[in-house]
N, C-alpha and C positions, 0 to 999 in steps of 0.2 A: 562280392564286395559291393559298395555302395556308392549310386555313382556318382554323389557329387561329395563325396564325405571326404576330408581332410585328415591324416590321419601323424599327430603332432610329439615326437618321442621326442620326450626330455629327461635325461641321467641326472639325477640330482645326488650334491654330497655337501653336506654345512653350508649352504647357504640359503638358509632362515633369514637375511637380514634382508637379501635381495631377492626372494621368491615371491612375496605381495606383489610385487611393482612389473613381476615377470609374468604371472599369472591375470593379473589383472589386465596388462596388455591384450591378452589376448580374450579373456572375455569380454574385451571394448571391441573388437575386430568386425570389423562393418559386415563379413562376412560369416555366418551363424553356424553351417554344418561342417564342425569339425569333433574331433576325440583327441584329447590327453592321455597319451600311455605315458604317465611320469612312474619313472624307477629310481628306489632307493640305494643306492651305491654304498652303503655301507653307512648313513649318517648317525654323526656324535651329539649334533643338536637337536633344533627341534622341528627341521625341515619335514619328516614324516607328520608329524602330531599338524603341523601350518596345512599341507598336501590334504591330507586327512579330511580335514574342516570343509576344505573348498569342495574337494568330493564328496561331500556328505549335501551340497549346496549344487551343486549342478551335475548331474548324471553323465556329462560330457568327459567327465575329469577320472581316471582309473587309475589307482597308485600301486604299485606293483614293487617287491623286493629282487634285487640283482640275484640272478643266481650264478653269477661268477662274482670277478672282484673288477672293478675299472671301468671307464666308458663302455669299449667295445661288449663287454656280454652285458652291461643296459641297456644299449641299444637296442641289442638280438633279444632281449627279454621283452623291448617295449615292442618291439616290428611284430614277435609271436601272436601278438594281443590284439594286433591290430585289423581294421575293417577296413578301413579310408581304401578309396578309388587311386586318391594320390597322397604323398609321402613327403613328407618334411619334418626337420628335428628342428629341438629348439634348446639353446642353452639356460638354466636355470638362475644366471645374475642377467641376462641379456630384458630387453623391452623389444616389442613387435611395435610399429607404429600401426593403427588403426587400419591402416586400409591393407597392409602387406599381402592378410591369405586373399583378398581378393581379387588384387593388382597378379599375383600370382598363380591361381587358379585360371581367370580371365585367360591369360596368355597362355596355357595348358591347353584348353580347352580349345583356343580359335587354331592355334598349330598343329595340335594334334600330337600322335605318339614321334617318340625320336627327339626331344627336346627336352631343356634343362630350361626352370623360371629359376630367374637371379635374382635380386635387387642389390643396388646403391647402401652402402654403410655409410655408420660416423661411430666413431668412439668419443664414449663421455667418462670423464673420472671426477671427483670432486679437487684432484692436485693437479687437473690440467693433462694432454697429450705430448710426447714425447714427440721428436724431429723423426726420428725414425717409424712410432706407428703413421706421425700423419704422415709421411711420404708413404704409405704401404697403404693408408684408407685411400689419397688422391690418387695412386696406380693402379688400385681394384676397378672404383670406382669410373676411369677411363675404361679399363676393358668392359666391365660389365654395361656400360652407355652404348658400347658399340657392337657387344654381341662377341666381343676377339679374345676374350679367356682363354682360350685354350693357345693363344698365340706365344702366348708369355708363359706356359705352364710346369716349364724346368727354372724360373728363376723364383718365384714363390707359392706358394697355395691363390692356385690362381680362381678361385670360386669361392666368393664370402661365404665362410661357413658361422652361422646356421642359416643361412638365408637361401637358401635353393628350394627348390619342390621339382616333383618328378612323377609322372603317372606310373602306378604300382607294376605292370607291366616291366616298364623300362629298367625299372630298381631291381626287378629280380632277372632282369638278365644279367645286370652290370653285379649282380651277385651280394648288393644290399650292405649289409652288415657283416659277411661271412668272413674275410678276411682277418688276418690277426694283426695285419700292419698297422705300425702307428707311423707317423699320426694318422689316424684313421679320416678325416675328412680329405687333406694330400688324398691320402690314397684312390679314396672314394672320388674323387677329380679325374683321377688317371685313368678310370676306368669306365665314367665317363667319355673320357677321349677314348680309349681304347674302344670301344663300342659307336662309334660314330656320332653320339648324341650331340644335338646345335643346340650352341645358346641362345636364346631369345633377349637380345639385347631390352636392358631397363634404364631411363634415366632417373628415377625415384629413390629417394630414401627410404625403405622400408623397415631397415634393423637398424638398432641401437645398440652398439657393443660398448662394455660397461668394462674399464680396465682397472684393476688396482693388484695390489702386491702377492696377492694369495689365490690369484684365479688360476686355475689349472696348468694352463698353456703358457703360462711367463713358471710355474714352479714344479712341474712333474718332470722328471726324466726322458718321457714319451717326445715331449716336442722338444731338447735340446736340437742343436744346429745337426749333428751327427744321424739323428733316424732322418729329418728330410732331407739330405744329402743320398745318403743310402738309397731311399725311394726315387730321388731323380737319376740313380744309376740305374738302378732295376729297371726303371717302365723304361730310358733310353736306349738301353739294349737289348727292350724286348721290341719296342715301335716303331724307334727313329733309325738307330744303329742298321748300317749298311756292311756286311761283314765283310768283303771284300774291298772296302775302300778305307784308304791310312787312315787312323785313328790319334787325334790330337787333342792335350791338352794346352789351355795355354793360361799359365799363371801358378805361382807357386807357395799362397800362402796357405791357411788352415784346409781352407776348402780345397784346393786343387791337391794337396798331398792327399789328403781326404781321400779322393777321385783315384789320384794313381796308386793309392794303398789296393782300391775295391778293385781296380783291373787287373793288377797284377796280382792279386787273389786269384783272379778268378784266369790265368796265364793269358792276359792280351795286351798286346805288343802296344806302344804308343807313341810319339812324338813328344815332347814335353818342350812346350815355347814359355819364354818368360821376355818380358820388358825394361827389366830391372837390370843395371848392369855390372851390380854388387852380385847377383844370381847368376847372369848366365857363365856358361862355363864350369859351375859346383855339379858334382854328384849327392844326386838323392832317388835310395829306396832303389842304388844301381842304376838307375839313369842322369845322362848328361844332361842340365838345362842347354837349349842352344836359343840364338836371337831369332823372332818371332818372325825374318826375312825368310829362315827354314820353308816356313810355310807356300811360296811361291814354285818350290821344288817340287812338292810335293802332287803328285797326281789325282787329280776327285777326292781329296780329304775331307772328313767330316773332324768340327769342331768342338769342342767344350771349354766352354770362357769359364773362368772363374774368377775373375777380377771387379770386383763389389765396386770401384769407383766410378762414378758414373760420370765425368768428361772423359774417363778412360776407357769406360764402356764405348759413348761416341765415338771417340777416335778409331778403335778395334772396329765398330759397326761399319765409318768408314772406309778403312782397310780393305773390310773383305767385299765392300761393294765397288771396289774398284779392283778386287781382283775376277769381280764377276760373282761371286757367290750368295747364297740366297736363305733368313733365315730360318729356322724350322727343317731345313733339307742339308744344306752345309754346316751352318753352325747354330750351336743352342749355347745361350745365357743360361748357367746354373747359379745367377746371384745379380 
């Protein structure tokens, strides 16, 4: 492998209109030795024929067809191709800001293996950001300033994806592309953490994420509420999860039924706290809601919040800080 080489996997599917402005990005990039494995996902327009040109125009640029269907086997089609020392993907409507692979390489290189480069987002649309991304760009963007991603990493995708880099090494222990879960970048965080890797805190804006009504992640089934729900079950009861200590949840709307549907799948017993005083007291999915005082009774419990509202959040945070409890160990925000 090559040791300063970058090596840049982009899945492309119909987006011919934003692939100029995606690609040019990054042939501006103050930083010169890198490869584009971009793969064709199946396109209808004329993203291959655009792809094509620029590879014909710089030897940097390699266009490759999916040989599955979907992000994940373009991925594993662009990584098979690849040379780069270090690893990073890039989305196909998305913009690099000029200095990103350098800002991110730079930090690879002085820390060395065992580390994840971040950078700082902003989403741009031409109709303007929603309340809800921009409160998810300004929460990223706190963790990733101070290095604490992985602190928050059951309440969202806690690693701007496509903005990370990783030395090739690190990628193939954390097992890369291979997994079939979606949403596949989630996943790829968890595993991540699962492997010990530090983030190297960034306070830089280095991506540009570009929102409008047909980009993948707001319309494919992959990223509904339900698979990252799913995935913050799975990694918690394979990381966090303390098997001999009571198991609770506390809140009772989509998501926390959600939560007690997966454990009682899977036969494990629970607590089910709620705040609400219309709830407590109802049977659901055969268990009794009871009021959230339960939890005082209870010996070494570990938590699972699922209550989105965020002065409600607080108040829960201070709850259990006055019952002594500490989070990431006793309780996890899944929202």
């Amino acid at each position: 492998m090559q040791n300063g080489k970058i090596s840049i996997i982009i899945p492309f599917k119909n987006t011919a209109h934003y692939l100029p402005e995606c690609l040019d990005s990054i042939l501006n990039q103050t930083y010169p030795d890198w490869e584009i494995l971009a793969v064709n996902d199946h396109s209808t327009d004329t993203c291959l024929e655009l792809l094509t040109a620029y590879s014909t125009k710089d030897s940097r640029i390699k266009v490759f067809e999916n040989k599955g269907q979907g992000i994940i086997p373009a991925l594993r089609t662009g990584y098979a191709q690849s040379t780069g020392a270090y690893v990073t993907r890039m989305d196909s409507d998305d913009i690099m800001k000029p200095e990103r692979l350098e800002v991110m390489v730079s930090s690879l290189k002085k820390q060395g293996m065992g580390h994840v480069a971040v950078g700082q987002v902003k989403y741009f649309s031409h109709r303007g950001i929603s309340n809800g991304y921009a409160r998810y760009e300004q929460w990223l963007n706190r963790l990733t300033e101070n290095g604490a991603n992985f602190e928050e990493i059951y309440k969202e995708c806690s690693i701007p994806s496509p903005c990370w880099m990783v030395h090739r090494q690190d990628f193939e222990i954390c097992q890369g592309f291979i997994p079939d879960r979606y949403p596949e970048d989630y996943d790829l965080t968890f595993r991540f953490y699962k492997n010990g890797l530090q983030i190297i805190p960034c306070n830089q804006i280095l991506h540009l994420w570009r929102d409008y009504d047909t980009r993948t992640s707001r319309t494919h089934e992959h990223y509904a509420q339900n698979y990252f729900l799913e995935i913050k079950l799975h990694y918690f009861l394979k990381l966090n999860r303390t098997p001999n200590r009571p198991l609770v949840i506390w809140g009772a709307g989509f998501k926390g039924k959600k939560i007690a549907k997966g454990l009682k799948k899977q036969n494990l017993d629970f607590v089910w706290l709620c705040d609400n005083p219309k709830k407590i007291g109802k049977n659901i999915y055969g268990k009794e809601l009871v009021h959230f005082n339960a939890l005082k009774k209870l010996k070494n419990p570990q938590s699972i919040i699922t209550v989105a509202n965020e002065e409600a959040q607080e108040e829960i945070r201070s709850y259990f800080t006055e019952l002594g409890q500490s989070p990431m160990q006793d309780y996890f925000f899944f929202c």
